[in-house]
C-alpha positions as CSV (number, residue, x, y, z in Angstrom):
1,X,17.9,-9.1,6.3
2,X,18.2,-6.7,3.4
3,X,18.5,-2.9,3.4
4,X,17.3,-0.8,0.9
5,X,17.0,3.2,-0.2
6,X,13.4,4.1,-0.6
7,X,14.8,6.7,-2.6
8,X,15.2,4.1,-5.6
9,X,12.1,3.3,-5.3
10,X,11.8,4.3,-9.2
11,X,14.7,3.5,-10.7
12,X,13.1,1.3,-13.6
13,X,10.5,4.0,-14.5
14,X,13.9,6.7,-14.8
15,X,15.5,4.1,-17.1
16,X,12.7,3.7,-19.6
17,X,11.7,7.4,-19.5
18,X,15.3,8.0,-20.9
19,X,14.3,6.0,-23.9
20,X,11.0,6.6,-24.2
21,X,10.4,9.4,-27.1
22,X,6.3,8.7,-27.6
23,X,4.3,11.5,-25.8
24,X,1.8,9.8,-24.5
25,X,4.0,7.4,-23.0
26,X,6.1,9.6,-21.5
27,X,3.1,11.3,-19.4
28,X,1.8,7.9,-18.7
29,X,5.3,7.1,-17.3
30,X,5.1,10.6,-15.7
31,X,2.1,10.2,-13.7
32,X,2.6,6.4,-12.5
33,X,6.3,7.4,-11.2
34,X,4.1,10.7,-9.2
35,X,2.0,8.3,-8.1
36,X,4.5,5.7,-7.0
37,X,6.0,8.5,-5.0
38,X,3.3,9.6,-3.5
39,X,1.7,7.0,-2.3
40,X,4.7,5.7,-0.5
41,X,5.1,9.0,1.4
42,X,1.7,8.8,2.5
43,X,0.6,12.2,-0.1
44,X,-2.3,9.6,-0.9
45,X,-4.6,12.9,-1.0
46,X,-2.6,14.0,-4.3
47,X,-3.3,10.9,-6.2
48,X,-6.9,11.3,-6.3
49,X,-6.7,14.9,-8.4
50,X,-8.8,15.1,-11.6
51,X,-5.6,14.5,-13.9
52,X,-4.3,11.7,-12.6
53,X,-6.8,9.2,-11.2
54,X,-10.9,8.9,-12.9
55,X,-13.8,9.2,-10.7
56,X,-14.2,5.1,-10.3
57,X,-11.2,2.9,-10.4
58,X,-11.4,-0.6,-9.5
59,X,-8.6,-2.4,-7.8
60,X,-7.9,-6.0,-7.5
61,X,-4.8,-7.5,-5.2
62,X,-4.1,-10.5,-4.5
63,X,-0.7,-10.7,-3.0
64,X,0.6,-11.3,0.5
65,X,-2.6,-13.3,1.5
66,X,-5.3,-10.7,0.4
67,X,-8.0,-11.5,-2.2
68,X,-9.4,-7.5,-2.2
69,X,-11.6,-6.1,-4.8
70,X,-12.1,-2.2,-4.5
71,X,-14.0,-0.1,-6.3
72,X,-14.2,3.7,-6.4
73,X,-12.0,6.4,-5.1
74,X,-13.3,5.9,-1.3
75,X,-12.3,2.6,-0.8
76,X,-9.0,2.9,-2.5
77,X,-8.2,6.1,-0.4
78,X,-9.2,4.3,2.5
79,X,-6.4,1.4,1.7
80,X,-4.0,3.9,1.6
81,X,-4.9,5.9,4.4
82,X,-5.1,3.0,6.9
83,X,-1.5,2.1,4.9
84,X,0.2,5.4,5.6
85,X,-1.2,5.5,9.3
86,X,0.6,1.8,10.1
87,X,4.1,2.5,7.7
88,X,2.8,0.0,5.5
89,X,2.7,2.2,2.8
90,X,6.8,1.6,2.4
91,X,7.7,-0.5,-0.6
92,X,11.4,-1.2,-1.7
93,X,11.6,-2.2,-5.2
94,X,14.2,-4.4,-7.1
95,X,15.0,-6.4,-10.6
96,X,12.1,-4.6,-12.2
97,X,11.0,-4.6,-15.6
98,X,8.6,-2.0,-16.8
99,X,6.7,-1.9,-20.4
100,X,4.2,1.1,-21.1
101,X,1.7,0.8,-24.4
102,X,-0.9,3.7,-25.3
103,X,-3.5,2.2,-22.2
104,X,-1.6,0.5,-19.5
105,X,2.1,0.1,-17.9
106,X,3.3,-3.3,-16.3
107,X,5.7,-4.0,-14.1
108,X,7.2,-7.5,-12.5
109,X,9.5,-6.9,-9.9
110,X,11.0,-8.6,-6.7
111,X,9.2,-6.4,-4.3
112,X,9.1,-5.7,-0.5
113,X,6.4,-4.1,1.8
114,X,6.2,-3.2,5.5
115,X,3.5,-5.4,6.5
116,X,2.1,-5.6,10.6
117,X,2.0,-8.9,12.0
118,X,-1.8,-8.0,12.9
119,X,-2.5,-7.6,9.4
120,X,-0.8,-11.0,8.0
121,X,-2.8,-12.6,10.7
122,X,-5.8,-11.2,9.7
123,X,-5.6,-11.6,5.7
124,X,-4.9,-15.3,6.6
125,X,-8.4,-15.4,8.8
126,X,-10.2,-13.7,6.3
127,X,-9.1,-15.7,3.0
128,X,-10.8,-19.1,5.3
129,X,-14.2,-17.0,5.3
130,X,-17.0,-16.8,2.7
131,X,-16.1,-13.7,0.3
132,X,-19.1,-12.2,1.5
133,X,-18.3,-12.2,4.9
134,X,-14.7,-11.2,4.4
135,X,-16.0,-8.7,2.0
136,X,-18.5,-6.9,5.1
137,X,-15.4,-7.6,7.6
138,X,-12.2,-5.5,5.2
139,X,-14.9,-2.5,4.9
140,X,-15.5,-2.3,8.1
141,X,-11.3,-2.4,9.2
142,X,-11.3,0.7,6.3
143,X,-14.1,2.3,7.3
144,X,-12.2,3.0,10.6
145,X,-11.4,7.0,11.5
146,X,-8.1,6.3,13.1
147,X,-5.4,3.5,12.6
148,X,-2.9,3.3,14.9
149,X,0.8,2.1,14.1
150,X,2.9,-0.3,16.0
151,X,6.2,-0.5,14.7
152,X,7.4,-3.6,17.4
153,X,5.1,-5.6,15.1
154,X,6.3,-5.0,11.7
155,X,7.9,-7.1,9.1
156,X,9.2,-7.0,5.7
157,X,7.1,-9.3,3.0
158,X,8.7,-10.1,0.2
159,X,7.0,-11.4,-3.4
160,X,9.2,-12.7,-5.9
161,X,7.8,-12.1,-9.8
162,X,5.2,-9.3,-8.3
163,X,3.2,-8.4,-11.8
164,X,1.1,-5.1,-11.3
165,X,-1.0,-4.1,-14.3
166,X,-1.7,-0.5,-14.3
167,X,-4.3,0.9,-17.3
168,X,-4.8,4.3,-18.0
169,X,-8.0,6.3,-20.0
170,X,-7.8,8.8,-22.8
171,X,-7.1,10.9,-21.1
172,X,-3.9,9.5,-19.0
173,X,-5.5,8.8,-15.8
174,X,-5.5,5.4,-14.0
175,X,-8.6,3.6,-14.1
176,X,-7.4,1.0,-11.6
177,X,-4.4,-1.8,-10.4
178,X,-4.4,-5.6,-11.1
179,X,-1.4,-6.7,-8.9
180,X,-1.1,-10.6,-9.0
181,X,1.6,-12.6,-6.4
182,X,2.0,-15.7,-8.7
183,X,4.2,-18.0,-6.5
184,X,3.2,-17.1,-2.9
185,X,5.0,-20.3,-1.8
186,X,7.9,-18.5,-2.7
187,X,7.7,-15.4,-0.4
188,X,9.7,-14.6,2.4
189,X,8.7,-12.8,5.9
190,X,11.8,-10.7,7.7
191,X,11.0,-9.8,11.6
192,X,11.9,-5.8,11.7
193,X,13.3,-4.7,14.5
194,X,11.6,-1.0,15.5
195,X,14.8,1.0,14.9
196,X,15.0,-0.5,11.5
197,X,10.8,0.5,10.6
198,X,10.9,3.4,7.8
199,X,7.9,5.6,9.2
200,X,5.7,6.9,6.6
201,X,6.8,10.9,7.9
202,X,10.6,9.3,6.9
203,X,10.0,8.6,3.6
204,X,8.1,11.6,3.0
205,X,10.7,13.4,3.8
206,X,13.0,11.7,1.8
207,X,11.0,11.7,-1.4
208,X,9.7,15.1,-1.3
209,X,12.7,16.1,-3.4
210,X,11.6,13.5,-6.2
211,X,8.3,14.3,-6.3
212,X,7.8,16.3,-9.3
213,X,4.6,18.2,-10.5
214,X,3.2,16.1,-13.6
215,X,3.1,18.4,-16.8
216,X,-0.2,19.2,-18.5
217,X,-1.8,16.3,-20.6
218,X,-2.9,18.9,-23.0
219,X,0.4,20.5,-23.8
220,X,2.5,17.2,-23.4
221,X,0.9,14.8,-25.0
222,X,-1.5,16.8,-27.6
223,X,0.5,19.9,-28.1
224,X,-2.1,22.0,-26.9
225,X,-0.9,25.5,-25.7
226,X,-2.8,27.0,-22.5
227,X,-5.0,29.7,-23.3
228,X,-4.2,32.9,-22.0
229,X,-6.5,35.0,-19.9
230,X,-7.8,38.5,-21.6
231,X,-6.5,41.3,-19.2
């Protein structure tokens, strides 16, 4: 079973920052690398501030069995709650290629996520039901207060050619994901053992020193100095 350091988790961002000289770019690159961070320590709270996510994203997945639509900021907090709750908000990245134009960044990467067994079983149930029904059945799993983790039931998934789309407004804030699994047939499921399970409060810690604050989008990419207060 492969190992991997969370803490390279952005590698491939690092890399084209160094060569990226465009502004705009470079705050895009910024803020998806923050948010990459945060997310996988479970800060999920941080990602929703007014500069770095807008008021209604839409998400589509469809990878590792799931066929999701959300839309707005409470359902996509809700993923990522019930994700940092279970330690399956722990991705290891490798072979990644990022690109990053004046509205969106994309990525294909070998990827790899801690999945539960319980959740594998139920994204297979629900992609055999009528969207609607699936549709009433994954609000109602995020709608729930409390998720509970079990880390004797975990396993690593990993998609081969993972393409993630992210766009970004005007303003540099992400207006939603489009991740896309093309060759499912190729993807591989590793048994964890519980020892071997990276809790969310793990990689927190571990990533708190490379989570930096993300610079204003009025001085970095405009060239807009603050205004300063009248005393």
């Amino acid at each position: 079973m492969p190992k991997f350091d969370i803490t390279k988790l952005n590698v491939a961002i690092d890399r084209l920052l160094e060569v990226t000289e465009n502004p705009r770019h470079r705050f895009m690159l910024q803020a998806y690398s923050r948010h990459r961070y945060l997310e996988v320590a479970g800060r999920y709270e941080e990602i929703f501030v007014p500069d770095m996510m807008s008021m209604d994203p839409v998400y589509h997945v469809h990878a590792a069995g799931n066929d999701v639509v959300l839309r707005g900021q409470d359902e996509v907090k809700s993923l990522y709650r019930m994700w940092a709750e279970t330690n399956q908000s722990i991705f290891f990245i490798e072979h990644e290629e990022i690109a990053v134009a004046d509205h969106f960044i994309a990525s294909v990467a070998t990827s790899y996520q801690q999945v539960s067994g319980k959740g594998l079983k139920q994204g297979k149930f629900l992609s055999h039901l009528p969207s609607a029904i699936s549709r009433k059945m994954i609000e109602k799993a995020l709608g729930e207060k409390q998720h509970k983790a079990d880390d004797s039931d975990m396993f690593l998934y990993k998609t081969i050619g993972m393409q993630m789309i992210w766009p970004y407004d005007d303003q540099g804030r992400l207006i939603g994901e489009d991740v896309w699994e093309p060759e499912p047939s190729k993807s591989e499921l590793f048994r964890l053992d519980p020892a071997d399970v990276l809790t969310t409060e793990q990689s927190a810690k571990l990533l708190a020193p490379l989570i930096k604050p993300l610079p204003s989008f009025d001085e970095a990419v405009l060239g807009k100095t603050p205004a300063i207060a009248a005393v």
